[in-house]
Residue frames as qw, qx, qy, qz and C-alpha x, y, z in Angstrom:
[[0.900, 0.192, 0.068, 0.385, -23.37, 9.56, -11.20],
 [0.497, -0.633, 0.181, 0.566, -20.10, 11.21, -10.67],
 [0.331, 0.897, -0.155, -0.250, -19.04, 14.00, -13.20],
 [0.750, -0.150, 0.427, 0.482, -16.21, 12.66, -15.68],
 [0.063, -0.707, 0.324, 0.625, -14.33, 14.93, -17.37],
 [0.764, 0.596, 0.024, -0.246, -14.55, 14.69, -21.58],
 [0.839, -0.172, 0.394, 0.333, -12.14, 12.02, -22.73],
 [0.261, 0.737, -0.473, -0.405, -9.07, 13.01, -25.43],
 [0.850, 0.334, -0.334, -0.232, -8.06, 11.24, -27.80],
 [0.325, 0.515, -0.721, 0.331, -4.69, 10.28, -25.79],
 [0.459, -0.234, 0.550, -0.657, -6.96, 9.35, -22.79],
 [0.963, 0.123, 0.134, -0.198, -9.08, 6.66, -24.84],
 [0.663, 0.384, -0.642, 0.013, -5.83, 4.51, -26.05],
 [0.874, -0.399, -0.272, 0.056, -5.41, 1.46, -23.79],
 [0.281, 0.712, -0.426, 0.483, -3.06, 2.32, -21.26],
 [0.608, -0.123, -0.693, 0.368, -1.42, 0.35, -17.69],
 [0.255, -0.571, 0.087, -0.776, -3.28, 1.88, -14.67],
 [0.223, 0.046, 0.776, -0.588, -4.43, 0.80, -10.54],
 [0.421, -0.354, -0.485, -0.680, -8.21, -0.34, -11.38],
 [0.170, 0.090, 0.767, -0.612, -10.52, -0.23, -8.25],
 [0.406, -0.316, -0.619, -0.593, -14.01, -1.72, -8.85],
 [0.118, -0.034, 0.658, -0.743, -16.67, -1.25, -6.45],
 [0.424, -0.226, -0.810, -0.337, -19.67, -3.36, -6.32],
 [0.493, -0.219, 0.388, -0.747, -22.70, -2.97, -3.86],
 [0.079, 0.179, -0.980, -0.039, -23.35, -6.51, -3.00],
 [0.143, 0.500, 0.854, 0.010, -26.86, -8.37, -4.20],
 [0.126, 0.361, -0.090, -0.920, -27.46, -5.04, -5.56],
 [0.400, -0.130, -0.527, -0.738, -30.04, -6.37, -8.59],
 [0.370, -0.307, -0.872, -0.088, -31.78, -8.47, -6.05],
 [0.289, -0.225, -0.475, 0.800, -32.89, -5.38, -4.46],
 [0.288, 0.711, 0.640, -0.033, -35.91, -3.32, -4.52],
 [0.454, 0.647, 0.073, 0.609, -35.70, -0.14, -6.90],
 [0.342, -0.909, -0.147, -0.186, -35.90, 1.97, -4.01],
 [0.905, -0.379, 0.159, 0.114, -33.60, 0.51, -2.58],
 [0.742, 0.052, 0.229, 0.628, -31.11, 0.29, -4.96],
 [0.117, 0.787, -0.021, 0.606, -31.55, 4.49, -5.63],
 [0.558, -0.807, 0.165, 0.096, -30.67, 4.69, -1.70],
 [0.774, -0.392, 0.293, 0.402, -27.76, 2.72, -1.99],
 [0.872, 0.149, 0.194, 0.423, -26.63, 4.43, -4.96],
 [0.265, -0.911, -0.116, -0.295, -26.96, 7.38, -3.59],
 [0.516, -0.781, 0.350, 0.037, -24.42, 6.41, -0.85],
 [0.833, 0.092, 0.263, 0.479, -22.38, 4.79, -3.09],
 [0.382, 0.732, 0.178, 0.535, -22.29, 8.25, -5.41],
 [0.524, -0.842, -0.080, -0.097, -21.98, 9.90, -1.70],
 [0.768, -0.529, 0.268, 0.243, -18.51, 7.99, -1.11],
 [0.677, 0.223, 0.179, 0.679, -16.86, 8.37, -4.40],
 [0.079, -0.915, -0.099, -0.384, -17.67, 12.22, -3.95],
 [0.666, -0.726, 0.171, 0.012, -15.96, 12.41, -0.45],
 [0.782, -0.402, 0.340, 0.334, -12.81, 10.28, -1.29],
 [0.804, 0.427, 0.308, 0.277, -12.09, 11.24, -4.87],
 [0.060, 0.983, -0.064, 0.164, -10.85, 14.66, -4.38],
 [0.613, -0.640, 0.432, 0.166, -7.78, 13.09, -2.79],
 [0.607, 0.118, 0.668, 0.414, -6.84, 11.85, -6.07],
 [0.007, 0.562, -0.098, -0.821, -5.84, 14.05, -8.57],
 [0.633, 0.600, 0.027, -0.489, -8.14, 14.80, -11.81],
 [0.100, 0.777, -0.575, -0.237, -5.67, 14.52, -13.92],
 [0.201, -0.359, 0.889, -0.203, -4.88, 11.02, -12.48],
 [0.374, -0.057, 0.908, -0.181, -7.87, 9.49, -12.77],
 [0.393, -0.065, -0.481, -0.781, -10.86, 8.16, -14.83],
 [0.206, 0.113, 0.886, -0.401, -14.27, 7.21, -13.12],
 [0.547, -0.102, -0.540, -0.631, -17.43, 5.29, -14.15],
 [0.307, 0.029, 0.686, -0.659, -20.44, 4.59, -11.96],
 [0.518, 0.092, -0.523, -0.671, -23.62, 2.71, -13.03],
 [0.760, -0.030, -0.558, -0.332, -25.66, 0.22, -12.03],
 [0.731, -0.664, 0.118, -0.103, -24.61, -0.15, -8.45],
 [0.895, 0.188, 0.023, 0.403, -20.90, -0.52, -9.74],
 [0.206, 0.952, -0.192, -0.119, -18.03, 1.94, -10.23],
 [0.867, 0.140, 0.125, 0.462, -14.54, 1.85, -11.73],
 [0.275, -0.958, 0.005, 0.078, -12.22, 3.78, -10.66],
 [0.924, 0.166, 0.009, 0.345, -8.65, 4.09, -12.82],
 [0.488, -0.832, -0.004, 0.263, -5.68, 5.52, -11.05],
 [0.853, 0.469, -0.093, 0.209, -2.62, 6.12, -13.16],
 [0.536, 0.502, -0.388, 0.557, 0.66, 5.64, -12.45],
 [0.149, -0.408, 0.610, -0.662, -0.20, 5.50, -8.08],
 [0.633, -0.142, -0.728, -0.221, -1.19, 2.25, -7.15],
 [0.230, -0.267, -0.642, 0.681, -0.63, 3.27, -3.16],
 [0.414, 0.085, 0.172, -0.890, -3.37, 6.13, -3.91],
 [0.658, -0.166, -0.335, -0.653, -5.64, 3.34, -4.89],
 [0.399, -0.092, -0.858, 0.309, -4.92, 1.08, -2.35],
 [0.013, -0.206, -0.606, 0.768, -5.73, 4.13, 0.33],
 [0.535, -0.019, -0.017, -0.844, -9.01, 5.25, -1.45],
 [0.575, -0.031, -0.794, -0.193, -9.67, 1.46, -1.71],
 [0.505, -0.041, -0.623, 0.596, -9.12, 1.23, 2.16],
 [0.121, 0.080, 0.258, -0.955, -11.38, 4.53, 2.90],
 [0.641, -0.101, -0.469, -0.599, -14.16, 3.03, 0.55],
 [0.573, -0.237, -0.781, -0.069, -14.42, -0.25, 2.59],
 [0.037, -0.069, -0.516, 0.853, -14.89, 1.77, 5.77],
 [0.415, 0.008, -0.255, -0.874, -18.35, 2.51, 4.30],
 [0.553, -0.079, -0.761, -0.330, -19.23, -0.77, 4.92],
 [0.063, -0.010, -0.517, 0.854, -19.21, 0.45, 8.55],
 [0.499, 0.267, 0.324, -0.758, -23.00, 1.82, 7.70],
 [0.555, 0.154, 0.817, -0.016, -23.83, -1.06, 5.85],
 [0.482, 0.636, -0.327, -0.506, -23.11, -0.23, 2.10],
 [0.806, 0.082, 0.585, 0.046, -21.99, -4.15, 1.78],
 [0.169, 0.854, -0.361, -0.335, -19.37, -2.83, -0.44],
 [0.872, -0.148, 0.325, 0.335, -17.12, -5.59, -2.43],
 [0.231, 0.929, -0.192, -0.215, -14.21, -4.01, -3.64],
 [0.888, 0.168, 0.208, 0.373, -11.65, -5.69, -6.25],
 [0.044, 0.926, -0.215, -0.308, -8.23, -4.08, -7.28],
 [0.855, -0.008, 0.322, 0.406, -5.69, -4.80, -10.23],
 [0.057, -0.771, 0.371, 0.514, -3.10, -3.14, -12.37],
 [0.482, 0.267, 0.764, 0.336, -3.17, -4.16, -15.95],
 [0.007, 0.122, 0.571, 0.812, -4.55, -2.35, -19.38],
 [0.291, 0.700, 0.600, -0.255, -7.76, -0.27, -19.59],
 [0.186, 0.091, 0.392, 0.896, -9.39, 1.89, -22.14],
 [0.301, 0.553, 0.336, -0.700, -12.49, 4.17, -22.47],
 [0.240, 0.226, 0.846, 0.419, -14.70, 3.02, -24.95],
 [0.156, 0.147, 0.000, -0.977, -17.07, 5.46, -26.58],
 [0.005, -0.297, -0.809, -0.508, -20.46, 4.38, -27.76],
 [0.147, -0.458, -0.270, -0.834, -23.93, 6.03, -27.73],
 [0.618, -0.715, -0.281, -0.169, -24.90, 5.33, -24.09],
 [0.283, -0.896, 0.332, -0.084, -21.63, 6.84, -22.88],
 [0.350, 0.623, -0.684, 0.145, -18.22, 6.03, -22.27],
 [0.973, -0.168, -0.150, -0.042, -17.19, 2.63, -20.92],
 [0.071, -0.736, 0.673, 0.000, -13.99, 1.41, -19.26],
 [0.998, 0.011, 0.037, -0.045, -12.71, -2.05, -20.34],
 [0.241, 0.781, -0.567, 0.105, -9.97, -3.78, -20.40],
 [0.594, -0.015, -0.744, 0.305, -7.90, -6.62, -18.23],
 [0.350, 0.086, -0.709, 0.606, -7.13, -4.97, -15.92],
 [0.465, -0.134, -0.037, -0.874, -11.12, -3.71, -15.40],
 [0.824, -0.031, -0.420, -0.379, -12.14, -7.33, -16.11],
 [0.488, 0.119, -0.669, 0.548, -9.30, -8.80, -13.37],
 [0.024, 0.080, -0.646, 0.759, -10.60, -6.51, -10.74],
 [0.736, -0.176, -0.187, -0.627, -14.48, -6.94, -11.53],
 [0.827, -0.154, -0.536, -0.075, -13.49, -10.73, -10.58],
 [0.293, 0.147, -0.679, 0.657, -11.77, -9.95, -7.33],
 [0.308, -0.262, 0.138, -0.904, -14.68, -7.88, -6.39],
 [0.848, -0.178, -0.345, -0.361, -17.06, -11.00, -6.78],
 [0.768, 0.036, -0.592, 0.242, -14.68, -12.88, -4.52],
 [0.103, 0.337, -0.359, 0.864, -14.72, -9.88, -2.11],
 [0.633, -0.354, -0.576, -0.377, -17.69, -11.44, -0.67],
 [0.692, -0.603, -0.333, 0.217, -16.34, -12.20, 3.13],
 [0.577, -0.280, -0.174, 0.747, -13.09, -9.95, 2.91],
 [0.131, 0.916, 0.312, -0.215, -14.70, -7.11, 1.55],
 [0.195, 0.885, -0.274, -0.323, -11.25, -6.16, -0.40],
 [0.865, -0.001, 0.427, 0.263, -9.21, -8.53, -2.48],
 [0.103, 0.838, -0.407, -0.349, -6.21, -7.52, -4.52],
 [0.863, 0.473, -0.085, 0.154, -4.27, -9.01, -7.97],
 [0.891, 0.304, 0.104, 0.321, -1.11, -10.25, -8.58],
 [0.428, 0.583, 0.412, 0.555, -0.48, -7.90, -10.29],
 [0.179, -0.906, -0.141, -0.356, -1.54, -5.15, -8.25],
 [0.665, -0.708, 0.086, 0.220, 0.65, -5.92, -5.30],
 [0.698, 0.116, 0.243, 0.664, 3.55, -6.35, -7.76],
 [0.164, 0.711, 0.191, 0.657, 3.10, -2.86, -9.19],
 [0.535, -0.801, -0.173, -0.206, 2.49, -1.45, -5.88],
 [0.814, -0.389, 0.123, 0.414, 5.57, -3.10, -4.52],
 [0.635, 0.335, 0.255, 0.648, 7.59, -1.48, -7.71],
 [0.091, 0.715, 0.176, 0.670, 5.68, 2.08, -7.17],
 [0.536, -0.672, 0.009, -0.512, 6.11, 1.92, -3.16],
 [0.621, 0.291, -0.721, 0.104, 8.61, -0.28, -2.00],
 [0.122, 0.029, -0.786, 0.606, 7.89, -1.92, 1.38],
 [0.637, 0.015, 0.075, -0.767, 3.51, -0.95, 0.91],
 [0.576, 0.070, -0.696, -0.422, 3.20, -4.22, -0.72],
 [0.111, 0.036, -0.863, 0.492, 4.16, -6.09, 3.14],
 [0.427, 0.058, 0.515, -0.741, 0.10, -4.72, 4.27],
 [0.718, 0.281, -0.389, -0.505, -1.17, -7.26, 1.13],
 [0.457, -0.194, 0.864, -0.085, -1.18, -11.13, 2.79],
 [0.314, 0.096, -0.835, -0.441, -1.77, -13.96, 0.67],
 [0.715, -0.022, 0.350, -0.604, -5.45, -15.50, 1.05],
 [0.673, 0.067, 0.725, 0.130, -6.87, -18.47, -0.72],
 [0.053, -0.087, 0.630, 0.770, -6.63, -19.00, -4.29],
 [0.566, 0.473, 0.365, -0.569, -10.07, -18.39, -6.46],
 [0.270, -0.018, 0.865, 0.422, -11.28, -19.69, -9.70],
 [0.502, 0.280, 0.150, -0.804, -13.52, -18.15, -11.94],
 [0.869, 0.265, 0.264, -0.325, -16.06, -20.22, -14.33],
 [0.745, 0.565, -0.356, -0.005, -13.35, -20.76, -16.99],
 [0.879, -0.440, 0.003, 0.183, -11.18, -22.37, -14.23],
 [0.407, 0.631, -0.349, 0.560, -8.46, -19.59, -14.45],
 [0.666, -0.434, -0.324, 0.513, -6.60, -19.71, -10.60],
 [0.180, 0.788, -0.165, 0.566, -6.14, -15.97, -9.67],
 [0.497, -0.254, -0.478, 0.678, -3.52, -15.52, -6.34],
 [0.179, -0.790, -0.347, -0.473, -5.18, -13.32, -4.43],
 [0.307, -0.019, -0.543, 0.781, -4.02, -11.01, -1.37],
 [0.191, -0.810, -0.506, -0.227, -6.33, -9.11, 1.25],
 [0.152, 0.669, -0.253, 0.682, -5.42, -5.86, 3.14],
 [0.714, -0.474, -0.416, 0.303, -4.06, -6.10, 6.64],
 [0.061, -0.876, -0.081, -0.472, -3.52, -3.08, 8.14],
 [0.639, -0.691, 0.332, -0.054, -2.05, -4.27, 11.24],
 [0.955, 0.016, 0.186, 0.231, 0.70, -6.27, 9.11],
 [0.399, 0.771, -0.223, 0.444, 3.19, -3.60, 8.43],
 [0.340, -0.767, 0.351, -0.416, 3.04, -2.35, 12.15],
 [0.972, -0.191, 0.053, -0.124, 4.03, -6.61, 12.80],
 [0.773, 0.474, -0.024, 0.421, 6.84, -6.21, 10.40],
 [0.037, 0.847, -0.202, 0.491, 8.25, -3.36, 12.38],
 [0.702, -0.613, 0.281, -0.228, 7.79, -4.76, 15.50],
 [0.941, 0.099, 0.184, 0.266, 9.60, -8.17, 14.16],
 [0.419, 0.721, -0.181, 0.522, 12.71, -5.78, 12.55],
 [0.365, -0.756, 0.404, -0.362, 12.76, -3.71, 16.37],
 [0.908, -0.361, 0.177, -0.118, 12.71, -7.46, 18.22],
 [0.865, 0.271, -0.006, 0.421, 15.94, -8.78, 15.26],
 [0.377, 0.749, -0.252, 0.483, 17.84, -5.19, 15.66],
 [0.448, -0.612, 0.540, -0.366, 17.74, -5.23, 20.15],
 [0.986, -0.125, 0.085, 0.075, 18.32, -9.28, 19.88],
 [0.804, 0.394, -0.113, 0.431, 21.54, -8.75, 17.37],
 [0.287, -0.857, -0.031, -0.427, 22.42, -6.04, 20.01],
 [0.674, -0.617, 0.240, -0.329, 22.39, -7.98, 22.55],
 [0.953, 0.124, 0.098, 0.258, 23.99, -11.03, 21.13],
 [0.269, 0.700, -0.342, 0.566, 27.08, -8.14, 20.31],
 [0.197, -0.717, 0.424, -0.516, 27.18, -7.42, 23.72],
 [0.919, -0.287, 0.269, 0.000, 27.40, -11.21, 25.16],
 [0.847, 0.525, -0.049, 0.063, 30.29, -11.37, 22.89],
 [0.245, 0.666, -0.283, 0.645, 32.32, -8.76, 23.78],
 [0.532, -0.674, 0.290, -0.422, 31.56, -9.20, 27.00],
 [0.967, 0.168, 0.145, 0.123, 32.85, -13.12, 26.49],
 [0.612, 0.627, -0.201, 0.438, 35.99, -11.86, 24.90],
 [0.182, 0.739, -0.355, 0.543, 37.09, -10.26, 27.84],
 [0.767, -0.491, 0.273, -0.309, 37.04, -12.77, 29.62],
 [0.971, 0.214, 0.055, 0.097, 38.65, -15.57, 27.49],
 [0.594, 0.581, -0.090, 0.549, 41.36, -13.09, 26.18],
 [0.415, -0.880, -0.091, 0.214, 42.13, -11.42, 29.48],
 [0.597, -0.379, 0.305, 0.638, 46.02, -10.90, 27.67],
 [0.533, 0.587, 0.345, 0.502, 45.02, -8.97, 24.58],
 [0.615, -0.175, -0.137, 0.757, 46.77, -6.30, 24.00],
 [0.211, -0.878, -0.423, 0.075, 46.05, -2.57, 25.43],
 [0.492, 0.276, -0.250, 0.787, 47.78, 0.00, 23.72],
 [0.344, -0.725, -0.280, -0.527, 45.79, 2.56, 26.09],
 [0.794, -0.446, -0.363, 0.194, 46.64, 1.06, 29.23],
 [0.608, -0.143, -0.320, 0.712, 49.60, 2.88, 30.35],
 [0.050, -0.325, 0.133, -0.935, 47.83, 6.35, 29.90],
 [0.542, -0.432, -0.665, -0.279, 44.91, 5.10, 31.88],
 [0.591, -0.761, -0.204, 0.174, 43.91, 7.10, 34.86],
 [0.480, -0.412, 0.129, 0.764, 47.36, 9.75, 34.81],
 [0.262, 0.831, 0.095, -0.482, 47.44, 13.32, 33.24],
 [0.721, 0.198, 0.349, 0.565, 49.04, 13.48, 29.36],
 [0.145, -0.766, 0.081, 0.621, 50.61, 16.19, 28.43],
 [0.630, 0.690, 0.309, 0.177, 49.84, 17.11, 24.26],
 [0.347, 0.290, 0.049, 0.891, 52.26, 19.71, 22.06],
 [0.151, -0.778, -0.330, -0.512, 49.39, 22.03, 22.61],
 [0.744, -0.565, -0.218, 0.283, 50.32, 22.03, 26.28],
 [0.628, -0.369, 0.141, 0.671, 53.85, 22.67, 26.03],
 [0.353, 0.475, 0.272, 0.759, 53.28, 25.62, 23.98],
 [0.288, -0.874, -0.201, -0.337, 50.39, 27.32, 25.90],
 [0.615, -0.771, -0.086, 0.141, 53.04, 27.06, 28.97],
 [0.620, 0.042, 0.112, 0.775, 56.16, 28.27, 26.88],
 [0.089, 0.634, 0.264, 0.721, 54.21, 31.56, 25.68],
 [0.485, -0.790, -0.293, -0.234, 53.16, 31.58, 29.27],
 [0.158, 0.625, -0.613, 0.456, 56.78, 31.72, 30.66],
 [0.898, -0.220, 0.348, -0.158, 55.33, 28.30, 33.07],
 [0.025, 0.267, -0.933, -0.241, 58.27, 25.43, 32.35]]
C-alpha cells in the first residue's frame, strides 16, 4: 500500500477536490494469489505516476484492489494521471477508473484512515460503469475542469446516461484524446474558409465597383518627391 503522509487536523475537514477511484475489475472473484499479483501492479502504477503530483496536493488510499486518489485544486492533473493509469490496462490490469469533483474527507478510525465523501462516493459509481470505457467522468468533474482549464474540458464527450440502484441518472462523459486535435482541425478548416470567403469578396468588389474611388492612383507607377527630398538636395547644392 502506498505511503500516506500523517493527516492534520486542517487536512481531515471535508473539503472540494478531483477524486480518481481505481478499481481492478472482478477483483474479489479472484484467486488470493491472484489478487496479491494484481495488487502488486496496481501499488506498482500509483508508485510510477504519483510523483507527478505534488505531495502537498494530494491524499491517497489503496486497499482491497481499490484506490482513491484526491487531487486538490488541479482537476487537469487528475485527468492526466487518470489517462496514464488506464494505459496499464495495456498489460491487462482491467483497470476501471471513475473521476468526480465534489466534497471528501479523511476519516480516522482504528483500521486507518478512510476517504469519504460525495465526491469519493460519485466517482466509486463511475468506476462501476467504467466497465467497457475503462474511464468515465462526472458532471461535475468536467465542469470544474472546464473552470480550472478552460478549453481541457472539449477531450470529455458525452456517453450514455447511467443509473445506479436508487435510480439516480448520472451524465456521464468518456476521454477522447483525439477530440481536441478534431476541434483544432474544425477551427483551422472555419479560419482558411472565412479567408477565403474575404477574398471572393474583394475580389467581387472589384469588379462590380470598377468606379470607386482611388485616391492612390495618380501616384501609381511615377517617382514622388517627399520634404525629405528637397532638403537632402538643398544641403546638397542639387536644385
Amino acid at each position: 500500500m502506498p505511503y500516506t503522509p500523517p493527516m492534520t487536523k486542517a487536512e481531515l475537514l471535508p473539503a472540494l477536490s478531483s477524486v480518481v477511484l481505481l478499481r481492478l475489475g472482478d477483483y474479489a472473484r479472484r484467486p488470493v494469489a491472484e489478487q496479491a499479483r494484481l495488487t502488486a501492479q496496481l501499488d506498482t502504477v500509483l508508485a510510477v505516476l504519483l510523483p507527478a503530483i505534488p505531495v502537498a496536493s494530494r491524499i491517497v488510499l489503496a486497499g482491497s484492489g481499490t484506490a482513491a486518489v484526491a487531487v486538490l485544486n488541479n482537476a487537469q492533473a487528475a485527468l492526466t494521471f487518470a489517462g496514464h493509469a488506464l494505459n496499464a490496462n495495456q498489460a491487462g490490469l482491467n483497470l476501471c477508473i471513475g473521476i468526480d469533483h465534489g466534497p471528501v474527507e479523511v476519516l480516522a478510525g482504528e483500521a486507518g484512515n478512510t476517504l469519504a465523501g460525495d465526491g469519493v462516493a460519485t466517482a466509486a459509481m463511475m468506476a462501476t460503469f467504467a466497465t467497457d470505457a475503462g474511464l468515465l467522468v462526472s458532471q461535475n468533474f468536467r465542469t470544474a475542469l472546464a473552470h480550472m482549464s478552460p478549453g481541457a474540458e472539449h477531450a470529455l464527450v458525452p456517453t450514455v446516461n447511467y443509473s445506479d440502484e436508487g435510480l439516480r441518472t448520472y451524465q456521464v462523459f468518456c476521454l477522447d484524446p483525439l477530440a481536441l486535435r478534431r476541434r483544432r482541425r474544425l477551427f483551422i478548416i472555419i479560419a482558411a474558409s472565412a479567408t477565403l470567403l474575404l477574398l471572393i469578396i474583394a475580389g467581387s468588389l472589384r469588379q462590380w465597383v470598377p468606379d470607386r474611388p482611388r485616391p492612390l492612383a495618380p501616384y501609381i507607377g511615377k517617382s514622388v518627391t517627399t520634404t525629405l527630398d528637397h532638403l537632402l538636395r538643398f544641403n546638397s547644392g542639387h536644385p
